[in-house]
VMD Tcl script that draws the C-alpha trace (Angstrom):
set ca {
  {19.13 145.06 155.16}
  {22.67 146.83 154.36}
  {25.67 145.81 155.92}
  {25.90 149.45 157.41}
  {24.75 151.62 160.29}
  {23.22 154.24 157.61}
  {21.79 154.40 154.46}
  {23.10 157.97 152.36}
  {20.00 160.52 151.37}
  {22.03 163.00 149.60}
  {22.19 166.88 151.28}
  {23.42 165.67 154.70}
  {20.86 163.12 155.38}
  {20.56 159.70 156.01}
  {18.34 157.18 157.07}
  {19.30 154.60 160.09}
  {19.02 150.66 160.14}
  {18.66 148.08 162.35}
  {22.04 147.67 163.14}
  {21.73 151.30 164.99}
  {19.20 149.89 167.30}
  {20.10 150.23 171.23}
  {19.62 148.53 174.47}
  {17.37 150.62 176.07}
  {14.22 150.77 173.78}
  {13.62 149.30 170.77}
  {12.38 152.75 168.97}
  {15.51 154.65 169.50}
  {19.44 154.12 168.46}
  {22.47 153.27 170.44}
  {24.30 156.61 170.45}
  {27.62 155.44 169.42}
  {26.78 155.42 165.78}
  {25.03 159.01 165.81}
  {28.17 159.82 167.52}
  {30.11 159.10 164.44}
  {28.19 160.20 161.90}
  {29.24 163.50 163.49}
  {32.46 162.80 163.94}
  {32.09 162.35 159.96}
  {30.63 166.22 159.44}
  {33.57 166.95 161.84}
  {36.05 165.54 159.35}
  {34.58 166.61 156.29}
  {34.90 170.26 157.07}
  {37.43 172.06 154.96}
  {41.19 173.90 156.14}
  {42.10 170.36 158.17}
  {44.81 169.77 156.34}
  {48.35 169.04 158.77}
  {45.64 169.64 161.66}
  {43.89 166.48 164.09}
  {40.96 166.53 166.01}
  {42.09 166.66 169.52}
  {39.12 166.64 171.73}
  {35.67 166.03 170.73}
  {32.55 166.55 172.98}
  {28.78 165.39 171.85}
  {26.10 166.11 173.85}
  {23.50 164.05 173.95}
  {20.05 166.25 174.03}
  {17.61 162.89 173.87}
  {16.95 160.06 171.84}
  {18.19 159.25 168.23}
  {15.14 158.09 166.53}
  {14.80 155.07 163.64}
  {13.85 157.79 161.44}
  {16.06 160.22 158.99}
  {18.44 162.28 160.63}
  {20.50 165.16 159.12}
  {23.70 166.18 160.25}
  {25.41 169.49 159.64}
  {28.65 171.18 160.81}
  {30.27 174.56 160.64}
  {33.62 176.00 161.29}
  {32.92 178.10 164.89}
  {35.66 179.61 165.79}
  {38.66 179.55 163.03}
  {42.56 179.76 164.04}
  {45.72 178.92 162.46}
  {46.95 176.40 165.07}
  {43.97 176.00 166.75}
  {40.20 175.84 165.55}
  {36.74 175.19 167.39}
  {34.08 172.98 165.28}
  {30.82 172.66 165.54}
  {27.63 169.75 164.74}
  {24.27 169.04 164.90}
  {22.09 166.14 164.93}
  {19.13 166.66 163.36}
  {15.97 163.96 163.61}
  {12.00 164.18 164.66}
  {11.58 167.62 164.12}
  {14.14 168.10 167.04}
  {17.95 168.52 167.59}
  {19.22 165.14 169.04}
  {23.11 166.09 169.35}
  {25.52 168.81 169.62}
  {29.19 167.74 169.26}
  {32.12 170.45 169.96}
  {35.82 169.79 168.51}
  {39.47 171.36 169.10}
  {41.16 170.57 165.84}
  {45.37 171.64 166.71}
  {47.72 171.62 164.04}
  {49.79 168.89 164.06}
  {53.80 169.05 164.90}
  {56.73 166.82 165.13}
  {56.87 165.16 168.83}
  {57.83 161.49 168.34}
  {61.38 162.14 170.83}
  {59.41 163.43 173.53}
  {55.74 161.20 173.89}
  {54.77 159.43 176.41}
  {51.98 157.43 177.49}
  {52.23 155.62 180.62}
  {49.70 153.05 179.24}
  {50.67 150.28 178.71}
  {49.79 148.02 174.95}
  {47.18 145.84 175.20}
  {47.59 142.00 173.98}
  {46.58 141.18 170.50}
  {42.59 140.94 169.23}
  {43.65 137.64 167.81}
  {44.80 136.39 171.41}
  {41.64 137.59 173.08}
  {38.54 135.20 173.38}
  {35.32 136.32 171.96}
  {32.59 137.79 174.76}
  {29.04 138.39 173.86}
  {26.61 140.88 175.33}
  {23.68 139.14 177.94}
  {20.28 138.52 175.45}
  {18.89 140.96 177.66}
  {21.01 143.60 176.07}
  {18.59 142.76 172.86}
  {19.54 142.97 169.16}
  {20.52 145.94 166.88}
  {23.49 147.92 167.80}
  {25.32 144.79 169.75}
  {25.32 142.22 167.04}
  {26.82 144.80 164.72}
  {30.05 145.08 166.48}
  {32.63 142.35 167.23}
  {34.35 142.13 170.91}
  {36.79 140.24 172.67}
  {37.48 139.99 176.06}
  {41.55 140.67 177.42}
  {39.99 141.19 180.70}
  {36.71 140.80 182.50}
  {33.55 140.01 179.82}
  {30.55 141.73 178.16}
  {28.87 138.94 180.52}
  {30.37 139.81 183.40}
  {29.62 142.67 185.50}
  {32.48 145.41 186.35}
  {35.39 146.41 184.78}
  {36.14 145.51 181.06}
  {39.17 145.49 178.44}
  {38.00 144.63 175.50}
  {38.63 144.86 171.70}
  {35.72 145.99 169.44}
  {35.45 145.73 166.00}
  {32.30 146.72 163.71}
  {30.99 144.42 161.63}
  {29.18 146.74 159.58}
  {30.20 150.17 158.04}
  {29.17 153.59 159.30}
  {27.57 154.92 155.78}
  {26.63 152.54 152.98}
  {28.81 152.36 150.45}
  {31.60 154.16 152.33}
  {34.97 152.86 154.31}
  {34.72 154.34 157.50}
  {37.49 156.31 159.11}
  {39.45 155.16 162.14}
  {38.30 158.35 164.18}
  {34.64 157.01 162.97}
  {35.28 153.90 164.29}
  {36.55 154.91 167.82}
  {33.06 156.33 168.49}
  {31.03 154.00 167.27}
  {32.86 152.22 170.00}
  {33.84 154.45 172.99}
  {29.85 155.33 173.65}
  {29.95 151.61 174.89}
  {31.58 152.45 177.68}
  {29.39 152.38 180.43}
  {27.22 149.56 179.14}
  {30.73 147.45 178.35}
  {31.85 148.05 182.25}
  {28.36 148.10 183.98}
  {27.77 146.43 187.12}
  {23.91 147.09 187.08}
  {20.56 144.97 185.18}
  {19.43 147.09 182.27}
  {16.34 145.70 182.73}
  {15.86 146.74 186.28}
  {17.81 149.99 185.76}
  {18.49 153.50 183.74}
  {22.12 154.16 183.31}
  {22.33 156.20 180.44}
  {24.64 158.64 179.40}
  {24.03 162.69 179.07}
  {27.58 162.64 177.30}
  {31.06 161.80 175.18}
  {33.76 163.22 175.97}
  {36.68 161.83 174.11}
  {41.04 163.26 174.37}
  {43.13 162.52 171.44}
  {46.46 162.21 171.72}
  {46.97 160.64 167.92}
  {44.30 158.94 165.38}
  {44.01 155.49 165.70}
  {44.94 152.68 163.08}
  {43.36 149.73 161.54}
  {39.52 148.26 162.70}
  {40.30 147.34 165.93}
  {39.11 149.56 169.18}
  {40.47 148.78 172.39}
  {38.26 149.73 174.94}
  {39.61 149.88 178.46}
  {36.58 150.80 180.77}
  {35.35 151.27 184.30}
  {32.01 152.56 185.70}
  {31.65 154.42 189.05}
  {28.26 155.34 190.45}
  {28.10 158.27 193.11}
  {25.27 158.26 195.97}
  {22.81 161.05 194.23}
  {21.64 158.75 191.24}
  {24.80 160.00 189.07}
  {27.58 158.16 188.27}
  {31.20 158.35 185.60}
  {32.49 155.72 183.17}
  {36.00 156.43 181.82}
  {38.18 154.68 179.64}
  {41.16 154.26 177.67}
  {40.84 154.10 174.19}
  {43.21 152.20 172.25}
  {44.42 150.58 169.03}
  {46.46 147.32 168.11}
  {49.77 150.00 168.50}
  {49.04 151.10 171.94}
  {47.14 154.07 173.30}
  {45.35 156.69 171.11}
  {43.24 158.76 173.84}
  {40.82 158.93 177.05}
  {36.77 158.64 177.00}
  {34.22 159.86 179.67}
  {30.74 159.88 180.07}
  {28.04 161.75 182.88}
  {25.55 158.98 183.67}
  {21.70 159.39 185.13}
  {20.92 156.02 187.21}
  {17.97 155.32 188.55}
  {15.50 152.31 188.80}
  {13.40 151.66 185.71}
}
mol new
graphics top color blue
foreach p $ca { graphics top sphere $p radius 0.5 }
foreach p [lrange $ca 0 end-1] q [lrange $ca 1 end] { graphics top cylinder $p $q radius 0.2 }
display resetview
């Protein structure tokens, strides 16, 4: 099997491996690597240049299946200092995924940022944390993660570095914004308090804010998951890398009983 998430087709198409594999079925993928293959088409769409993706939105519209998917993406509404993009997720005969982008073009405002978040510690400083077996193979194994606070083992709130084992595409280095979310779909399974085997809490949605791209192959992942009385619940986080904050994450959840 390939050290990657994908395997290229040519024309937009690719085929997924086992490393895509997710948590709550064996026949369908964990949606943080669909979410970056389209955060690839995103990228690879022309007139970027001195411009950043600053919010990205995919919605999932069901399962990603363990068959070929195709992913295409379109300009949607064009602007000099601010542009609306466009993908789909093609695979089954059906649309899986929509994702929606602001790309903004890019000035100088080093003397004014601010965060109010603070850095996390190091990866190297953090002890490695493993998912429960429960959680099953695929998708989990493919990805690194270290605990700063609270544990994939451990139910509630988690900080955590992530860092994929695998590549996105075969044959290709993926990008940093590729690697953030192949890691911020984890969110709510990284902070749940709940027994996947006993219960559905599965996200509708990724809603990620950037306030810069992040650096290196390290994703810190600071996440918490709130569940409301009506069967829906929210997990947020902050996203990070090794030089502080990079941007915000949120996801709708259904949960129910299995």
């Amino acid at each position: 099997m390939a050290d990657a998430f994908y395997l290229p087709l040519g024309g937009g198409r690719f085929s997924p491996t086992e490393h895509t594999v997710g948590p709550w079925t064996p026949d369908a993928q964990h949606f943080g690597p669909p979410s970056a293959l389209l955060v690839r088409a995103l990228e690879e769409l022309g007139a970027g240049q001195g411009k950043q993706l600053a919010r990205v939105t995919v919605e999932i519209l069901g399962p990603a299946p363990l068959t070929e998917l195709s992913v295409r993406a379109r300009v949607e509404r064009p602007g000099r200092s601010v542009e609306l993009l466009a993908a789909e997720l093609d695979g089954g005969g059906r649309t899986v995924a929509r994702a929606s982008a602001w790309r903004i073009t890019m000035s100088d405002t080093t003397g004014i940022m601010a965060s109010g978040v603070e850095t996390l510690s190091a990866p190297e400083d953090a002890p490695a944390t493993h998912w429960p077996e429960s959680w099953g193979a695929g998708y989990v194994d493919a990805v690194e993660w270290r605990a700063v606070a609270g544990g994939l083992d451990v139910s509630g709130p988690i900080t955590a570095w992530a860092r994929q084992r695998v590549t996105l595409v075969d044959g290709e280095k993926p990008s940093p914004l590729q690697r953030l979310f192949v890691v911020a779909d984890s969110a709510n399974g990284a902070s749940n308090f709940l027994d996947p085997r006993q219960w559905w809490f599965i996200n509708s949605e990724l809603t990620v804010h950037l306030q810069r791209e992040p650096a290196g192959e390290w994703i810190g992942l600071d996440a918490a998951t709130l569940v409301g009385p009506n069967g829906i619940g929210t997990s947020t986080s902050t996203l990070h890398d090794t030089q502080g904050p990079v941007g915000t994450g949120a996801q709708a959840l259904m949960v129910r009983p299995r």
